[in-house]
VEXLODREN-323649 format. One record per residue (C-alpha): residue in three letters; x, y, z. Coordinates in steps of 0.05 Angstrom, whole numbers, padded with zeros to 5 digits, always signed. Layout:
<atoms>
ALAXYZ ...
</atoms>
This chain:
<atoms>
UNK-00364-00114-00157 UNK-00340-00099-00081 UNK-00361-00172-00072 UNK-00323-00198-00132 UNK-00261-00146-00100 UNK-00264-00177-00038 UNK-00247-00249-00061 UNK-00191-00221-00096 UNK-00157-00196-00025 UNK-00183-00250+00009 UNK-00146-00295-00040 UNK-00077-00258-00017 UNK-00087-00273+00057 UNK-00048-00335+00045 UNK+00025-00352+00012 UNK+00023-00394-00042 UNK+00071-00455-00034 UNK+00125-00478-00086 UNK+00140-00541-00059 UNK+00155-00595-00110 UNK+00103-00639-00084 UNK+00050-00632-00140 UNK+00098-00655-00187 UNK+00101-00739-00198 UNK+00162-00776-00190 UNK+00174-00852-00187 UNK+00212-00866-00118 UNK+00287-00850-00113 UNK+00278-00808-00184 UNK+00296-00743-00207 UNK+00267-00702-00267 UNK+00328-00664-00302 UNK+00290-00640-00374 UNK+00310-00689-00409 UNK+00239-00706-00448 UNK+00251-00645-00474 UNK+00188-00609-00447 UNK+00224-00553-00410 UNK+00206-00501-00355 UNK+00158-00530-00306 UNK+00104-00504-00255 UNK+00095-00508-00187 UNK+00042-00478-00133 UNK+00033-00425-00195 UNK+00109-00415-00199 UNK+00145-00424-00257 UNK+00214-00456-00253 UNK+00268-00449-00317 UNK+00302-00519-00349 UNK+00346-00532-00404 UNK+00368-00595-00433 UNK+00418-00610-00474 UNK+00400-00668-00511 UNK+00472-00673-00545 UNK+00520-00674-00484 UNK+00455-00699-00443 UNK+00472-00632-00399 UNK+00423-00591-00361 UNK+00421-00524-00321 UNK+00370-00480-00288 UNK+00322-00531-00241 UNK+00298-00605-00233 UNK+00265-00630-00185 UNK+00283-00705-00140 UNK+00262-00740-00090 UNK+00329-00786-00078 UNK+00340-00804-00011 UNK+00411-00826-00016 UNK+00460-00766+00025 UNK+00524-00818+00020 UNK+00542-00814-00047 UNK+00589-00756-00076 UNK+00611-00737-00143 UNK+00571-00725-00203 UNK+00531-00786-00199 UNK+00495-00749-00131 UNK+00480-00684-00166 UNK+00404-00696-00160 UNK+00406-00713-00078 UNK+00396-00661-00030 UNK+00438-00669+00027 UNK+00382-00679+00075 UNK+00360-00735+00037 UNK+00282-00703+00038 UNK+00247-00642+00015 UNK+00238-00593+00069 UNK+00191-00616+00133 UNK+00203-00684+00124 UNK+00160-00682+00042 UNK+00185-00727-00021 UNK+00206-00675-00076 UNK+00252-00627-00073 UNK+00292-00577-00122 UNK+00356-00578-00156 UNK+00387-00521-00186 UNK+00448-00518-00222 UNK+00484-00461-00249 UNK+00509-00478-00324 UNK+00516-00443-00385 UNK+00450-00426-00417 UNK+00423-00380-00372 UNK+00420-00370-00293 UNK+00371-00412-00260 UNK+00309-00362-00251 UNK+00243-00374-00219 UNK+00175-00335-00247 UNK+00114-00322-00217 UNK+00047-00332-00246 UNK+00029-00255-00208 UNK+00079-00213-00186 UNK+00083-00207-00117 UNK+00121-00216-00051 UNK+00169-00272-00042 UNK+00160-00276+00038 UNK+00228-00336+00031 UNK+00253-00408+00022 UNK+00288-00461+00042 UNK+00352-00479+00019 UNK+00416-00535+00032 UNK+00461-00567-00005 UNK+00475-00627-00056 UNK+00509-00684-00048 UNK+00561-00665-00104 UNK+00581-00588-00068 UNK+00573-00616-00008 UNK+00621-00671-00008 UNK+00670-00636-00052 UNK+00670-00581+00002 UNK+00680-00624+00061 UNK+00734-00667+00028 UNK+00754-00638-00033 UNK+00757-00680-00110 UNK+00786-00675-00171 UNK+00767-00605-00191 UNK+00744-00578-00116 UNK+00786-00565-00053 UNK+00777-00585+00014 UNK+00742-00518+00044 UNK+00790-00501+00103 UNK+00853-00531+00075 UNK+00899-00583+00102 UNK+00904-00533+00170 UNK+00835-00510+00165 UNK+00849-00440+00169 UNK+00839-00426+00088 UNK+00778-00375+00093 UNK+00738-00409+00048 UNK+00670-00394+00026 UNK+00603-00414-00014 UNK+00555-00361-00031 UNK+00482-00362-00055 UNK+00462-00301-00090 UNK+00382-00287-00099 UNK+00360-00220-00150 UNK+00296-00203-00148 UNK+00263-00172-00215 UNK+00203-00132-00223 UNK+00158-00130-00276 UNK+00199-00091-00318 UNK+00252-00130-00305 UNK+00295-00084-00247 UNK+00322-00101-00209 UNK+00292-00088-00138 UNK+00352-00122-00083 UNK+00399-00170-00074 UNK+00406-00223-00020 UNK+00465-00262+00002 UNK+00459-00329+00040 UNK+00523-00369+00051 UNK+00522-00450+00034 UNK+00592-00452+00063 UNK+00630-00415+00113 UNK+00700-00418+00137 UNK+00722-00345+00154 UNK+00714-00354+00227 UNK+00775-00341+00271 UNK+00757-00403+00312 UNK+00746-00456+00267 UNK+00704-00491+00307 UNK+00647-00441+00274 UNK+00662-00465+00204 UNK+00608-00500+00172 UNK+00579-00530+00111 UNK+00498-00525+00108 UNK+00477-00595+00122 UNK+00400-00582+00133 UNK+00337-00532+00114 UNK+00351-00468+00129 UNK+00305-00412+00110 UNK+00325-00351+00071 UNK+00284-00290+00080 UNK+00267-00252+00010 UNK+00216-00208+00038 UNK+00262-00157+00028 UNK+00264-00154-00043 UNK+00199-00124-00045 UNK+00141-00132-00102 UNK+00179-00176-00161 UNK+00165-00223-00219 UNK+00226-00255-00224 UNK+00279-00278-00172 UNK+00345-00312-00200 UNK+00401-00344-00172 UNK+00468-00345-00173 UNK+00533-00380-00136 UNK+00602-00351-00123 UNK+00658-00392-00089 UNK+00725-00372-00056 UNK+00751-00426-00095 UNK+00760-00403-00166 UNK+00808-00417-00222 UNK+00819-00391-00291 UNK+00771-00437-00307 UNK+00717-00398-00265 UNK+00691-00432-00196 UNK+00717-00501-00182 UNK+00661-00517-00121 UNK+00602-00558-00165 UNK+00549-00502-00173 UNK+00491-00528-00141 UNK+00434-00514-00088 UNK+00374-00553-00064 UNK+00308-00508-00054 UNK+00241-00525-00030 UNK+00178-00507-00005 UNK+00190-00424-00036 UNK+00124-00380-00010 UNK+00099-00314-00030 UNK+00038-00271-00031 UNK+00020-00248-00098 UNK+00007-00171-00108 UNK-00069-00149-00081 UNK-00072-00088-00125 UNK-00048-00142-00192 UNK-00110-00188-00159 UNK-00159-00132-00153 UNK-00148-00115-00231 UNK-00161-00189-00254 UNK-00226-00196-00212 UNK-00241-00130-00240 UNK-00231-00150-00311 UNK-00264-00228-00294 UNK-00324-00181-00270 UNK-00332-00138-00340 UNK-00335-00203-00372 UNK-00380-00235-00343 UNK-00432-00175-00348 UNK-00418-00175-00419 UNK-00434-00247-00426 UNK-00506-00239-00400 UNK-00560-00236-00447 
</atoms>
């Protein structure tokens, strides 16, 4: 058994990787849900999609690998700004905040969520930087409107409490010198060691531009490449109950 129990901590010496890249996609495609088959796994984390096949709508995550970061507008929801996944891969993640429920990642063992790396769309971006139909240009016609885009990550434990809250900004325009005002543009990483031992993380956006209507900045985020370290005392109990069986299996 101590033989058995050591594999099982060995196995936690290294992250597991959520990075997109085991998934298959055509060139300059994105999955959205729409065949209907739902959540989806990667690196033993389980991301939440639904597809509505009526107004051919989606929310919660897809995954792309468009290179494109001129276009704007709905039409661009599925590039990442960057125009690759994070360290120079293919695939990357979409999420997008809709109406069905927030855009939630599982994972296959609870455990630590050590971070990942986020940036924007296409769509938020551009609507940020120059404003459209429904969005403002963050900053104003002066550039002193302190405007802001904020990514909000919850961490859930296995009975679903909530353990912390983390608050990374997508946008950022409450500088007095506006020469500090920016727009995230590239991969930056978000540490979520700090939410401690969790099951669940989910996301949410929140905008300084927001009408009766709710927020008018397109509610999107690109992810990739999310790592954590699943719980060694969850491991220890499955190689534990792997080893009853398989004594109880011999002759």
């Amino acid at each position: 058994m101590s033989l058995v129990l050591a594999f099982a901590f060995a196995g936690v010496a290294g992250a597991d990787i959520a990075g997109f890249d085991d998934l298959s996609l055509s060139p300059e495609s994105y999955w959205n849900g729409s065949d209907q088959s739902g959540d989806f796994a990667s690196g033993g984390t389980y991301f939440n999609n639904n597809y509505n096949s009526t107004y051919g709508s989606w929310d919660g995550f897809a995954y792309s690998n468009i290179t494109d970061t001129a276009s704007s507008g709905l039409t661009a929801q599925y590039n990442a700004i960057t125009g690759v996944g994070q360290n120079g891969s293919a695939n990357y993640g979409i999420s997008y905040i809709g109406w069905a429920e927030l855009p939630t990642i599982t994972l296959d063992i609870a455990g630590v969520v050590d971070g990942l790396y986020v940036t924007n769309n296409n769509y938020a971006y551009y609507s940020m930087l120059n404003g459209d139909a429904y969005g403002k240009k963050f900053g104003g016609s002066s550039g002193n409107d302190e405007d802001w885009f904020l990514l909000t990550v919850t961490g859930k434990n296995i009975s679903g409490i909530v353990t912390d809250t983390i608050d990374f900004y997508l946008a950022d325009y409450r500088f007095a010198d506006n020469s500090e005002d920016y727009i995230v543009d590239m991969w930056e990483y978000v540490d979520l060691s700090s939410l401690g031992t969790v099951k669940n993380i989910e996301f949410n956006l929140s905008s300084s531009d927001t009408g009766v209507m709710g927020m008018n900045t397109p509610a999107y985020f690109a992810m990739d490449n999310l790592s954590y370290v699943p719980e060694p005392a969850t491991m220890a109990l499955l190689a534990f109950g792997s080893l009853l069986i398989s004594k109880r299996k011999k002759p």
